[in-house]
N, CA, C and O of each residue as an XYZ file, in Angstrom:
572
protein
N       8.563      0.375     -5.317
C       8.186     -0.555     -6.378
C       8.007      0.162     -7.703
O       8.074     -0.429     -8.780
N       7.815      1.237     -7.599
C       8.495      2.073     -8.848
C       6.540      1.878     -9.365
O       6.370      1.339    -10.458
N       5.462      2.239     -8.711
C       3.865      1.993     -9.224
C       3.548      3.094     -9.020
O       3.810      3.730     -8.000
N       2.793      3.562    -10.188
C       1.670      4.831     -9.672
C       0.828      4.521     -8.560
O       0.851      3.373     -8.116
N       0.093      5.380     -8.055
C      -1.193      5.572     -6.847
C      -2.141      4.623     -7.509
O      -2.700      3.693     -6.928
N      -2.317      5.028     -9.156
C      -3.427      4.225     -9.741
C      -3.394      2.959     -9.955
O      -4.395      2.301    -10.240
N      -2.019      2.412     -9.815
C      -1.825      0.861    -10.150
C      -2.048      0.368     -8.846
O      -2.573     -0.745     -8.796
N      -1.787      0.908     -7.811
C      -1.160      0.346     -6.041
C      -2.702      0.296     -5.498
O      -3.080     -0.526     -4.663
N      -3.492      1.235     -6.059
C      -4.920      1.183     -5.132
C      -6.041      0.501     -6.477
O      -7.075     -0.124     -6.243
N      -5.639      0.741     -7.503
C      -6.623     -0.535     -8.518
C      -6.818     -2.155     -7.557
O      -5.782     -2.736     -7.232
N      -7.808     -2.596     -7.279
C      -7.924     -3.642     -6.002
C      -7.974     -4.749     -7.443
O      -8.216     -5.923     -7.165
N      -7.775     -4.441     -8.797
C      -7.400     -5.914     -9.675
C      -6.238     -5.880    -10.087
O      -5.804     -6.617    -10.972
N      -5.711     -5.166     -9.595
C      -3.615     -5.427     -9.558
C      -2.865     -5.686     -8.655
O      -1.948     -6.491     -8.821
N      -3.033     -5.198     -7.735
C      -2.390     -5.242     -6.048
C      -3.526     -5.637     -4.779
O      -4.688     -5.253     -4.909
N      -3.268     -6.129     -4.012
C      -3.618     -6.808     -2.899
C      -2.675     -6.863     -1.604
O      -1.775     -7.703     -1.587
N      -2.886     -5.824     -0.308
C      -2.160     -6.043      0.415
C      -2.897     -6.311      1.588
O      -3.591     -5.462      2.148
N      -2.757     -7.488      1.974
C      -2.845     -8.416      2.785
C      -2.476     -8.634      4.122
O      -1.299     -8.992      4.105
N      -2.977     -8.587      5.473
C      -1.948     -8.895      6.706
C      -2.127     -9.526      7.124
O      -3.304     -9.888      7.125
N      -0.953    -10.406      8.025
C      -0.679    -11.717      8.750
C      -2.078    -11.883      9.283
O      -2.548    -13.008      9.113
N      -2.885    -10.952      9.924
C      -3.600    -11.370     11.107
C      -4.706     -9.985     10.723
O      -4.393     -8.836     10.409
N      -5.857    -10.500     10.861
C      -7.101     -9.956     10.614
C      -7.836     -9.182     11.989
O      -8.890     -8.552     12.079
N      -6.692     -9.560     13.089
C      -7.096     -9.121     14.070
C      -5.559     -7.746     14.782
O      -4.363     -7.826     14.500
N      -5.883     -7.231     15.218
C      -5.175     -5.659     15.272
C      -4.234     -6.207     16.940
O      -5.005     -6.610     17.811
N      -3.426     -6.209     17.141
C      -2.504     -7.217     17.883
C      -2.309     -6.378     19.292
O      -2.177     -6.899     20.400
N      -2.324     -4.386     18.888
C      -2.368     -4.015     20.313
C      -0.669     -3.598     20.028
O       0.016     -4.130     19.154
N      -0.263     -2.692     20.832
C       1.329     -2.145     21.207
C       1.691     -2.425     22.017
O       1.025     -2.516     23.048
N       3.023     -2.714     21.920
C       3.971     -2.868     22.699
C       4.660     -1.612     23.920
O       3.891     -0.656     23.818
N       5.150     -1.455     24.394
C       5.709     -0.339     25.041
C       6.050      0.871     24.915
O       5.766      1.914     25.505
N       6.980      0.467     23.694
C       7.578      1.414     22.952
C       6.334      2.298     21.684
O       6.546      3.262     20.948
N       5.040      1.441     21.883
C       4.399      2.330     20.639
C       4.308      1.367     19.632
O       3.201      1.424     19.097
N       5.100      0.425     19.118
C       4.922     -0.268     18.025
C       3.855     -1.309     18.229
O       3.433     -1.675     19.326
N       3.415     -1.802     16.888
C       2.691     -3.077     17.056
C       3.087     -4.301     17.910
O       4.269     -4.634     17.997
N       2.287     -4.842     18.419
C       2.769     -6.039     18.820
C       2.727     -7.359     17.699
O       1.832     -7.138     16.883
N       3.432     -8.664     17.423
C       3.272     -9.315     16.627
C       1.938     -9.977     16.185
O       0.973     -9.969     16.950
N       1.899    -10.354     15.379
C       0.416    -10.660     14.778
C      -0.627    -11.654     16.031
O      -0.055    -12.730     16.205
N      -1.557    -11.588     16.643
C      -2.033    -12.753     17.062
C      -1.638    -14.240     16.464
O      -1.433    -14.376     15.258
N      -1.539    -15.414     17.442
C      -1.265    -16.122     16.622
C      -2.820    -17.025     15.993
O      -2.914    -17.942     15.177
N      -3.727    -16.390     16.673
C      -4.871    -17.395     16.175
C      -5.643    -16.617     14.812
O      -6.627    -17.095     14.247
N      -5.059    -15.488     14.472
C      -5.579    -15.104     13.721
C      -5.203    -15.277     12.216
O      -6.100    -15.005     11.418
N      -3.973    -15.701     11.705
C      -3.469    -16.208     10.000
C      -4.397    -17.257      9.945
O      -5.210    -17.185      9.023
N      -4.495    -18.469     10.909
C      -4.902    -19.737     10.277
C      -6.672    -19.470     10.378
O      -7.435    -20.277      9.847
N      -7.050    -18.578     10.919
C      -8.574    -18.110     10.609
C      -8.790    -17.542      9.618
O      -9.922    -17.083      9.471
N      -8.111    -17.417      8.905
C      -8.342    -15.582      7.903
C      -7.623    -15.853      6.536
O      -8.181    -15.865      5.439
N      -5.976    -16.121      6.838
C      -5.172    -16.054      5.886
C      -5.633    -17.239      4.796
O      -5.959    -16.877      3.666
N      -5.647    -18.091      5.009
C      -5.685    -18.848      3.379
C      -7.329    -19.024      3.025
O      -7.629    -20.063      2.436
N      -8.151    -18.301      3.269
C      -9.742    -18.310      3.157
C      -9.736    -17.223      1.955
O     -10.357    -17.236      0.892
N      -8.677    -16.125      2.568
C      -8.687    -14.816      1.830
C      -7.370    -14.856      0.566
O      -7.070    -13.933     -0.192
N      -6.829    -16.040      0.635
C      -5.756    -16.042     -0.551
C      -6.912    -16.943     -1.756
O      -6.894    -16.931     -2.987
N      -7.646    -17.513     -0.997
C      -8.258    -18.535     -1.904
C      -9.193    -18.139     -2.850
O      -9.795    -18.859     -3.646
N      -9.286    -16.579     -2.657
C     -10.171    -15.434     -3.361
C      -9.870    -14.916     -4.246
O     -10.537    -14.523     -5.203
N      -8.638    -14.845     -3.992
C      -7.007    -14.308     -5.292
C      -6.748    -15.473     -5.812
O      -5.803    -15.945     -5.180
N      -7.006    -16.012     -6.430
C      -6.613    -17.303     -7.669
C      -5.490    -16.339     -8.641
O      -4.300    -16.649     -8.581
N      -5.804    -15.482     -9.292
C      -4.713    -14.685    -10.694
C      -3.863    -14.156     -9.724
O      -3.410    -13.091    -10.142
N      -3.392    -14.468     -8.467
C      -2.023    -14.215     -8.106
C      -0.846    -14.561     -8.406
O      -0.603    -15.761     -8.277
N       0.002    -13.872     -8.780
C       1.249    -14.347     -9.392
C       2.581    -13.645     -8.977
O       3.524    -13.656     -9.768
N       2.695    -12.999     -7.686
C       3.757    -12.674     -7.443
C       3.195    -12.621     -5.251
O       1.987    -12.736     -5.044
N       3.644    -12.543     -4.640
C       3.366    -12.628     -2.989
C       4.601    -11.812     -2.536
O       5.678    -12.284     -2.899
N       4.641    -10.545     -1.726
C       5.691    -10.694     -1.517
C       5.355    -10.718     -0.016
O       4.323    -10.256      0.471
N       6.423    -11.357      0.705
C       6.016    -11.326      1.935
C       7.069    -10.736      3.011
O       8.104    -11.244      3.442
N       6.661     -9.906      3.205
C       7.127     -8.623      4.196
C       7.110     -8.751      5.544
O       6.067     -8.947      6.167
N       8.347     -8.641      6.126
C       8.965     -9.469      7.498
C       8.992    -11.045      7.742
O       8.686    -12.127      7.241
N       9.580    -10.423      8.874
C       9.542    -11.998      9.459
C       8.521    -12.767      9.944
O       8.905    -13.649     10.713
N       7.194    -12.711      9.718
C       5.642    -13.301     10.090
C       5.442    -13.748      8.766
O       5.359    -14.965      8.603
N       5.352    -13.044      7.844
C       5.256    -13.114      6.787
C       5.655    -14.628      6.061
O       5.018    -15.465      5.423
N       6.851    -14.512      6.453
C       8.418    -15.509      5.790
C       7.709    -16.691      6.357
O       7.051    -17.513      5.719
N       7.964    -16.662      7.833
C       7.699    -17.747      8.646
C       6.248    -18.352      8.335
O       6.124    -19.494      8.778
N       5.411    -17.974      7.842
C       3.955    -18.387      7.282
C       4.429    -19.263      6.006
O       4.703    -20.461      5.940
N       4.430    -18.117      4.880
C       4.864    -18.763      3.771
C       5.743    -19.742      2.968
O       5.595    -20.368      1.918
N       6.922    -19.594      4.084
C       8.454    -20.456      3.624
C       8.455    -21.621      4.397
O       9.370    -22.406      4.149
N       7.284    -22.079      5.685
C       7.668    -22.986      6.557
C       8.110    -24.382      5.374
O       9.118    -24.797      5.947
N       7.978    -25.093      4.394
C       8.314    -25.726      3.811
C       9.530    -25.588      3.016
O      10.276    -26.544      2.803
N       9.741    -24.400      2.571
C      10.615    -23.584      1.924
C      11.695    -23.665      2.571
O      12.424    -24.577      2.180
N      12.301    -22.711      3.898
C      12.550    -22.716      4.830
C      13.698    -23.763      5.027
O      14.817    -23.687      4.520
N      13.150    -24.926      5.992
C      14.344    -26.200      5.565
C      15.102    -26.383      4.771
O      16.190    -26.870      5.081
N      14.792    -26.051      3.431
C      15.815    -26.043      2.590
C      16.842    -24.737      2.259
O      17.370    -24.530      1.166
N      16.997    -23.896      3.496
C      17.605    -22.787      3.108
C      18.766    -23.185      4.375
O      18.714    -23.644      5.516
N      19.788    -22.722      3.445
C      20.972    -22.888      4.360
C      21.655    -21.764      4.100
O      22.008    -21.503      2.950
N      21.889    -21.064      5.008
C      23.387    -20.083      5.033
C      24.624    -20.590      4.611
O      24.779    -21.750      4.229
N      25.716    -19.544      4.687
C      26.771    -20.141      3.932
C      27.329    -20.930      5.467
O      27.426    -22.156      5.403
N      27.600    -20.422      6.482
C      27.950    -20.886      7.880
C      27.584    -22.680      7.953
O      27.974    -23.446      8.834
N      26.602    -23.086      6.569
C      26.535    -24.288      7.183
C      24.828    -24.317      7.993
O      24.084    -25.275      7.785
N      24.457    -23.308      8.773
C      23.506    -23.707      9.525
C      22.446    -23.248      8.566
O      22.715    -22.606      7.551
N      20.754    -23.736      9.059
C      19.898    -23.261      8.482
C      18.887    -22.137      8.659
O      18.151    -22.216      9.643
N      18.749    -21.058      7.801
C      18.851    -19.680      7.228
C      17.298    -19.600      8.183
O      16.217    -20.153      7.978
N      17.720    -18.724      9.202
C      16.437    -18.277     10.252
C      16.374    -16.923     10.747
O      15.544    -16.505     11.554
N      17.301    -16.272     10.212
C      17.059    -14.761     10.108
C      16.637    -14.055      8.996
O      16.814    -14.304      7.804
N      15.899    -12.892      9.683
C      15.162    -12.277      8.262
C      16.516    -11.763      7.146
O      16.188    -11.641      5.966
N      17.481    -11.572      7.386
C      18.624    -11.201      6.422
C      19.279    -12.265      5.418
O      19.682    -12.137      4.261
N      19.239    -13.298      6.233
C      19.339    -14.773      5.948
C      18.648    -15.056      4.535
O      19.246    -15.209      3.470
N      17.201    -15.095      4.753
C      15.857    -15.469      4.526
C      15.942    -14.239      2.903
O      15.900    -14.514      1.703
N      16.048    -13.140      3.500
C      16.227    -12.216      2.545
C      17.350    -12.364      1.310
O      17.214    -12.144      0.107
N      18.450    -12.797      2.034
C      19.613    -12.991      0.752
C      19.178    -14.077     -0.265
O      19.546    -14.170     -1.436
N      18.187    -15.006      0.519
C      18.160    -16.129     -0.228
C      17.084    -16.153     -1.565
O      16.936    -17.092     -2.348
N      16.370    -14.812     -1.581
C      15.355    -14.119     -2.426
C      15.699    -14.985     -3.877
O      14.744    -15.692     -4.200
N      16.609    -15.049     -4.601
C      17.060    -15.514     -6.221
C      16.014    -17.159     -5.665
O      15.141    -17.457     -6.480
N      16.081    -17.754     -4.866
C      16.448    -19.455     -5.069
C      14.879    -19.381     -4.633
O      13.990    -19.930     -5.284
N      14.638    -18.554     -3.326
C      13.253    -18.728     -2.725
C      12.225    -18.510     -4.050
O      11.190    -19.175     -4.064
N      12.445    -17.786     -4.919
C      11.549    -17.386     -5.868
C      11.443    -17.742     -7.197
O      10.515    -17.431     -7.945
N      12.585    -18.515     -7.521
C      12.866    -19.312     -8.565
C      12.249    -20.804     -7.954
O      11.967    -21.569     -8.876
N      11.955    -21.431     -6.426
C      11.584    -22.734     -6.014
C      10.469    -22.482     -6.187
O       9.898    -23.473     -6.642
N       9.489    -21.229     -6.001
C       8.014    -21.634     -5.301
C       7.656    -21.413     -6.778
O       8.124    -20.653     -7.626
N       6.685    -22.314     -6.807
C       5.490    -21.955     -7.609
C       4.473    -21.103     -7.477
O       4.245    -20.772     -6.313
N       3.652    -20.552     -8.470
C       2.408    -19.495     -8.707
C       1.564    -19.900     -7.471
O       1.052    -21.011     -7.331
N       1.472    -18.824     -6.547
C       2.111    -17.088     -6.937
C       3.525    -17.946     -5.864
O       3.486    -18.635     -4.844
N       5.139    -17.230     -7.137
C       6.088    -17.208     -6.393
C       5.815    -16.109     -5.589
O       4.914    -15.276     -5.689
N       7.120    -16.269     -4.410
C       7.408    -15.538     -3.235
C       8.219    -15.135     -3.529
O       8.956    -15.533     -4.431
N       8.403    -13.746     -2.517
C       9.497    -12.879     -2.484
C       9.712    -12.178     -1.391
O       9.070    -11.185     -1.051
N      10.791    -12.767     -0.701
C      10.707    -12.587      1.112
C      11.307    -10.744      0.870
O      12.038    -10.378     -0.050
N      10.791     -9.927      1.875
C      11.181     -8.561      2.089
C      11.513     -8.445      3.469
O      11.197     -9.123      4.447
N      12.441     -7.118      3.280
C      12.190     -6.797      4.846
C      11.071     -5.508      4.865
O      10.757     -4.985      3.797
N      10.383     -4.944      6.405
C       9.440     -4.683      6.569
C       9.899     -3.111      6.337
O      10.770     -2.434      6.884
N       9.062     -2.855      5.425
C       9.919     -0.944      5.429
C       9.090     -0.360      6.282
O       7.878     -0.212      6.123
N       9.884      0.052      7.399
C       9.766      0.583      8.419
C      11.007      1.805      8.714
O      12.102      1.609      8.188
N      10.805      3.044      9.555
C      11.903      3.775      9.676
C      12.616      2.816     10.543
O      13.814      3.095     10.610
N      12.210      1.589     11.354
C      13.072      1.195     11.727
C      14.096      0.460     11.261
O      15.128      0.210     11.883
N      13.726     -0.011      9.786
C      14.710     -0.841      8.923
C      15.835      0.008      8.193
O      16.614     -0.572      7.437
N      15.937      1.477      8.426
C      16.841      2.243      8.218
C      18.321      1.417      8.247
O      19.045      1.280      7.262
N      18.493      1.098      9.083
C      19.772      0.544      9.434
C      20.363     -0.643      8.860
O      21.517     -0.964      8.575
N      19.135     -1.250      8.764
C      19.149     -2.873      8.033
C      19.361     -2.583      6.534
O      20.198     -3.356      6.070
N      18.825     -1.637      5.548
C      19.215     -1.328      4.279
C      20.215     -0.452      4.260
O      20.071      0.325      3.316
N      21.276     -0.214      4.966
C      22.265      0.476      5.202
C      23.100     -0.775      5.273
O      23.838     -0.811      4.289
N      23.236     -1.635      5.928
C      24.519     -2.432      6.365
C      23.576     -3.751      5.153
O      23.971     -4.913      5.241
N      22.524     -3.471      4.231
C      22.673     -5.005      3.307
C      22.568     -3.953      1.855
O      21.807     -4.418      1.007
N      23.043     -2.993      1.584
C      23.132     -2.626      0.314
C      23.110     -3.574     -0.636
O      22.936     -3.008     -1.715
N      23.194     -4.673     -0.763
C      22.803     -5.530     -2.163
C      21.072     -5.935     -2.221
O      20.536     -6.548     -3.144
N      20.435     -5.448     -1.062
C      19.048     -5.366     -1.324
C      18.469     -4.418     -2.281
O      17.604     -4.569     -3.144
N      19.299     -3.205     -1.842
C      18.789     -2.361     -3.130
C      19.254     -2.467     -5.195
O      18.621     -2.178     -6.211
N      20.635     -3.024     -4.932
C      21.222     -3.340     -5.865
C      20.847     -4.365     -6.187
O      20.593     -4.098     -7.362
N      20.570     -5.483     -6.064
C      20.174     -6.447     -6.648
C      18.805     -6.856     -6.599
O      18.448     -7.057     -7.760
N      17.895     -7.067     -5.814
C      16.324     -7.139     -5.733
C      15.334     -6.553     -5.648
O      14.232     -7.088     -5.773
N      15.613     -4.705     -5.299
C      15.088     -4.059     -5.696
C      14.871     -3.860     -7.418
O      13.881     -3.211     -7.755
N      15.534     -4.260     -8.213
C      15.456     -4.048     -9.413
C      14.831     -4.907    -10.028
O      14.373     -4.591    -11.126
N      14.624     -6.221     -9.527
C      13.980     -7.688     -9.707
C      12.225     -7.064     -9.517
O      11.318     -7.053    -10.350
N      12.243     -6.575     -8.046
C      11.015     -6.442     -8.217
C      10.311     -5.174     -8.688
O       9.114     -5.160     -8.400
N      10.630     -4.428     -9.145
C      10.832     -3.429     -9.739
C      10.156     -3.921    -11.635
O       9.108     -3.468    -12.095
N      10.985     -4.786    -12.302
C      10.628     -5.140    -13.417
C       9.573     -6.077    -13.017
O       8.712     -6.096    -13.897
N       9.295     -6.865    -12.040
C       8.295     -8.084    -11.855
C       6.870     -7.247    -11.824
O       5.907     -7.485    -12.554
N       6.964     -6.054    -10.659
C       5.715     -5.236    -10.952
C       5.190     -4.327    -11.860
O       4.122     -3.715    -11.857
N       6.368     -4.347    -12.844
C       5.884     -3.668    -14.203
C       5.410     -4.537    -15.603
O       4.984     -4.272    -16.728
N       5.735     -5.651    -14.860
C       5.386     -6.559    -16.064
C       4.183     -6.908    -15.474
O       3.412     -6.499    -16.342
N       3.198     -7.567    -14.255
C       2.623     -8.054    -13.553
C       1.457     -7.029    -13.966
O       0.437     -7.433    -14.524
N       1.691     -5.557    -13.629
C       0.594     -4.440    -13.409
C       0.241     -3.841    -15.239
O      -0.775     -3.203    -15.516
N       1.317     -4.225    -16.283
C       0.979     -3.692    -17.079
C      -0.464     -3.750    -17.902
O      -0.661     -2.996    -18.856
């Protein structure tokens, strides 16, 4: 996002937030398991309702998306015709998703993880085109 340490940990510029207030436990392999599901609708909009001067959300993975876009969402269609339910999907559709929502717009991400190595390898127009979007959004936002 192109932020100093001092802008990213100032707690009146940035706010990072997770699906679930409750710690979900690993999977097999070591990774997290997905968010509880009883834990967003306990937590999540109690703790957005605290952040009023929010003006940008971005929401990182697919928990994320699926929280925020469920209204959104329906109206996203791939080019195939069907409607847009993958996080790549969901992701291309970043220009329209964020130009529809209102304050705080959204801005669907994928989850930077070493495992998304691969995924910003085979969608190079993430870096070329919306990395640079949000890039100027958090320099205007944090200035």
């Amino acid at each position: 996002m192109d932020m100093t340490s001092e802008v990213f940990y100032n707690p009146a510029k940035v706010a990072v937030i997770p699906m679930g207030f409750c710690f979900p436990g690993h999977d097999a392999k070591g990774g997290d398991l997905p968010p509880r599901r009883e834990c967003s609708p306990l937590w999540r909009e109690k703790v957005l309702s605290q952040l009023p001067g929010v003006e940008l959300l971005l929401l990182v993975g697919q928990y994320a998306q699926r929280w925020h876009l469920a209204g959104v969402q329906a109206g996203l269609v791939h080019e195939s015709g069907k409607r847009a339910a993958t996080l790549t999907q969901t992701v291309r559709d970043w220009q329209r998703i964020m130009s529809e929502t209102a304050r705080p717009r959204l801005l669907p991400m994928p989850h930077p993880s070493w495992r998304n190595n691969s995924w910003l390898k085979a969608n190079p127009w993430f870096e070329k085109e919306l990395l640079p979007v949000l890039r100027a959004e958090v320099k205007k936002l944090t200035a």
